[in-house]
Short mmCIF file of the C-alpha atoms (twelve columns), coordinates in Angstrom:
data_MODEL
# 
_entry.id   MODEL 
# 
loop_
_atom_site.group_PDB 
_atom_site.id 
_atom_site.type_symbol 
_atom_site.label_atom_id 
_atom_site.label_alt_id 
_atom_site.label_comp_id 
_atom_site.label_asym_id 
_atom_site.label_seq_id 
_atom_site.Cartn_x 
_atom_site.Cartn_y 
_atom_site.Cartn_z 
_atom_site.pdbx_PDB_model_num 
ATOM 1   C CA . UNK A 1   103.307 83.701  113.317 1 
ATOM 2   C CA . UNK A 2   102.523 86.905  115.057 1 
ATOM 3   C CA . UNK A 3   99.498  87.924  112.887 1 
ATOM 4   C CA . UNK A 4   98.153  84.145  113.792 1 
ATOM 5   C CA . UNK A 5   98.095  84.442  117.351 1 
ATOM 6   C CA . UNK A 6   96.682  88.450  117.012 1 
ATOM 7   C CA . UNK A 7   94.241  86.729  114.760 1 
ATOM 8   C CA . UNK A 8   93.112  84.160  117.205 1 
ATOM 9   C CA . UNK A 9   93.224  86.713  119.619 1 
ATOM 10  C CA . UNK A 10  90.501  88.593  117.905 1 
ATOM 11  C CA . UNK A 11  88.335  85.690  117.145 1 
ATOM 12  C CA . UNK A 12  88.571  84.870  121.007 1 
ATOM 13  C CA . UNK A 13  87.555  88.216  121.416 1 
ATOM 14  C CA . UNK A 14  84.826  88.577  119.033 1 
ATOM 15  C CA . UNK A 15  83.563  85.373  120.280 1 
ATOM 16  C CA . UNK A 16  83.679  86.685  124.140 1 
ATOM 17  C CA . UNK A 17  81.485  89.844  122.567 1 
ATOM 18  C CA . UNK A 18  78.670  88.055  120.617 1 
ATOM 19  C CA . UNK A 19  78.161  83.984  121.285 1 
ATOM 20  C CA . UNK A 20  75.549  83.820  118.544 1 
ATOM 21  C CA . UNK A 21  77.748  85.458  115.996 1 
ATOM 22  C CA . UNK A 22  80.887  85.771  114.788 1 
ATOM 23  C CA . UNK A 23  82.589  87.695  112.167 1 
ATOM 24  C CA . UNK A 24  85.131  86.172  109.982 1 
ATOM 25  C CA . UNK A 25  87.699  87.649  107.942 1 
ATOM 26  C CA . UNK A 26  88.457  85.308  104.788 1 
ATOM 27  C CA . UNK A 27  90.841  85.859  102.498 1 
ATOM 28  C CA . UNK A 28  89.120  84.294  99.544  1 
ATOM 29  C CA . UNK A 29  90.812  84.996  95.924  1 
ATOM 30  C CA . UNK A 30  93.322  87.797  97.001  1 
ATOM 31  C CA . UNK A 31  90.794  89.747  98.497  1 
ATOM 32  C CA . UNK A 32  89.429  90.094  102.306 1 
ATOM 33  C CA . UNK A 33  85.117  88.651  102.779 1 
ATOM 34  C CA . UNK A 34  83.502  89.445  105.666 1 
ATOM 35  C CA . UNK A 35  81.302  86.930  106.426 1 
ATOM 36  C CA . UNK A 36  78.734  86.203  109.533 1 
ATOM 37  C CA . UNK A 37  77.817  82.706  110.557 1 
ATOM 38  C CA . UNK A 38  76.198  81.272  113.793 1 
ATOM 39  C CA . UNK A 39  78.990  79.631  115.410 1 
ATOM 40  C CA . UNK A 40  76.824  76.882  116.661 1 
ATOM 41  C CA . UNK A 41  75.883  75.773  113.017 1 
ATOM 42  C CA . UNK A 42  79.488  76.137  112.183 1 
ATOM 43  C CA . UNK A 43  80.339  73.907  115.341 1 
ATOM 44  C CA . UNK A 44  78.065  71.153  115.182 1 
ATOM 45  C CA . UNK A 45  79.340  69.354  111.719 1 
ATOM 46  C CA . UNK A 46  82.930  69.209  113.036 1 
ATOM 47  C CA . UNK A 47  84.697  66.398  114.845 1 
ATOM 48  C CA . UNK A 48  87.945  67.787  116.847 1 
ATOM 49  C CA . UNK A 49  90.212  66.333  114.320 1 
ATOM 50  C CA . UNK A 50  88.436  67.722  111.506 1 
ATOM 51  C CA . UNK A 51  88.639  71.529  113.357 1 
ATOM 52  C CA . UNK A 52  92.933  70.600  114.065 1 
ATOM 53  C CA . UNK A 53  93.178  70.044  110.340 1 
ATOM 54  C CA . UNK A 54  91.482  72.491  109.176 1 
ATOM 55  C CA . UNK A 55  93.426  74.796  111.875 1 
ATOM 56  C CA . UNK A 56  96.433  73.169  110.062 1 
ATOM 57  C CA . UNK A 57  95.884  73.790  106.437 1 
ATOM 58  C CA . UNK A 58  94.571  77.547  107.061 1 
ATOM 59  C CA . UNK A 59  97.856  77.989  108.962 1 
ATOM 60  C CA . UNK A 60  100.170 76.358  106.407 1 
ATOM 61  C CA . UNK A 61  98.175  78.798  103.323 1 
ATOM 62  C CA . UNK A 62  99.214  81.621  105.938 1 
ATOM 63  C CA . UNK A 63  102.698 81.100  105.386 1 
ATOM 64  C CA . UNK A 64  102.466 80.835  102.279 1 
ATOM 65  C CA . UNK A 65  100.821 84.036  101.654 1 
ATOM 66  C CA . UNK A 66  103.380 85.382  104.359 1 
ATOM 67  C CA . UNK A 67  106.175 84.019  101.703 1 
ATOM 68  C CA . UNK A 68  104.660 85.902  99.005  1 
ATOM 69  C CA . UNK A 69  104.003 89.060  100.391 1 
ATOM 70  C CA . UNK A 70  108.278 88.645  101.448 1 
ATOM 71  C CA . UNK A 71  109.048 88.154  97.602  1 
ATOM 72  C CA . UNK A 72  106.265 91.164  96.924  1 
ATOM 73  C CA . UNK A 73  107.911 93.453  99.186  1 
ATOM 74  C CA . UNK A 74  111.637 92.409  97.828  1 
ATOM 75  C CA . UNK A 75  110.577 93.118  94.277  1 
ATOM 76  C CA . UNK A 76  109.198 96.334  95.378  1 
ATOM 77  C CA . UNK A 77  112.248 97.324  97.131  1 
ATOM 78  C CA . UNK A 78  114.439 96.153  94.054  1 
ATOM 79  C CA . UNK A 79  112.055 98.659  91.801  1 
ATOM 80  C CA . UNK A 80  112.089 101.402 94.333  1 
ATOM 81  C CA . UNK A 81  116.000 101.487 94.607  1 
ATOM 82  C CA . UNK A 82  116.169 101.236 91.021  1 
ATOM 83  C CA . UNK A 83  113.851 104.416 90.335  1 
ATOM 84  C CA . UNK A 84  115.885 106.399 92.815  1 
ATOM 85  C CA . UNK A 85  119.497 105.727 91.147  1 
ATOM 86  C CA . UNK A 86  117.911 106.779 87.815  1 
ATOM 87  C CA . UNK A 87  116.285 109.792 89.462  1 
ATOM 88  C CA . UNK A 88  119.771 110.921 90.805  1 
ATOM 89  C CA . UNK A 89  121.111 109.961 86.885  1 
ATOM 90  C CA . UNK A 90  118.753 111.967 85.824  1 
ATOM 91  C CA . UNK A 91  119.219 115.062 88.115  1 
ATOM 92  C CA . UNK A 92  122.895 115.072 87.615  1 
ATOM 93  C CA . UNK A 93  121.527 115.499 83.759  1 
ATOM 94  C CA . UNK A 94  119.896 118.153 84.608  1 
ATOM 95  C CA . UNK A 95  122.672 120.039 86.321  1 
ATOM 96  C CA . UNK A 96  124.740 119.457 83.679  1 
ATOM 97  C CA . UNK A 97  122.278 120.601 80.924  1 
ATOM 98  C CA . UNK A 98  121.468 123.946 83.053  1 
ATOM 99  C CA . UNK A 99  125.563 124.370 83.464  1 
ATOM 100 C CA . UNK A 100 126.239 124.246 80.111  1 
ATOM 101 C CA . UNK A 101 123.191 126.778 79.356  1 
ATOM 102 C CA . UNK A 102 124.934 129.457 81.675  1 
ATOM 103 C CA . UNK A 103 128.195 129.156 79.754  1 
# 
């Protein structure tokens, strides 16, 4: 929930900065879209309930994506720790090789 309220943050900011124009960052097939739109034309289609929805499903895909990125990072971490035992495996291997060369 963090990154929401920084991200509302920003747009509160952006909007302080330019009134005519705002930039957006979408996330639109697993990759970040800038896009530019007059917030007036943006505004003017919207009824309060339709902006609290909308406020509600962008929110819920966040956690979602949040809840990926968790299993992402887990997986990664699995992989990681896995490559570093067999690196140490295979050092000790090495060791062993290069003592038995000396002898």
């Amino acid at each position: 929930m963090n990154a929401l309220k920084e991200a509302a943050k920003k747009v509160a900011s952006a909007k302080k900065k330019n009134a005519d124009k705002t930039l957006v960052s979408n996330i639109v097939n697993g990759r970040n879209q800038r896009v530019e739109g007059d917030t007036d034309q943006a505004d003017s289609g919207q009824s309060k309930e339709e902006k609290e929805q909308k406020i509600r499903e962008l929110t819920a895909e966040l956690e979602r994506l949040n809840q990926q990125s968790e299993v992402y990072r887990s997986n990664l971490l699995a992989v990681l720790k896995d490559m570093e035992e067999e690196k140490l495996k295979l050092s000790v291997k090495v060791q062993n090789a290069r003592l038995s060369l000396k002898e």
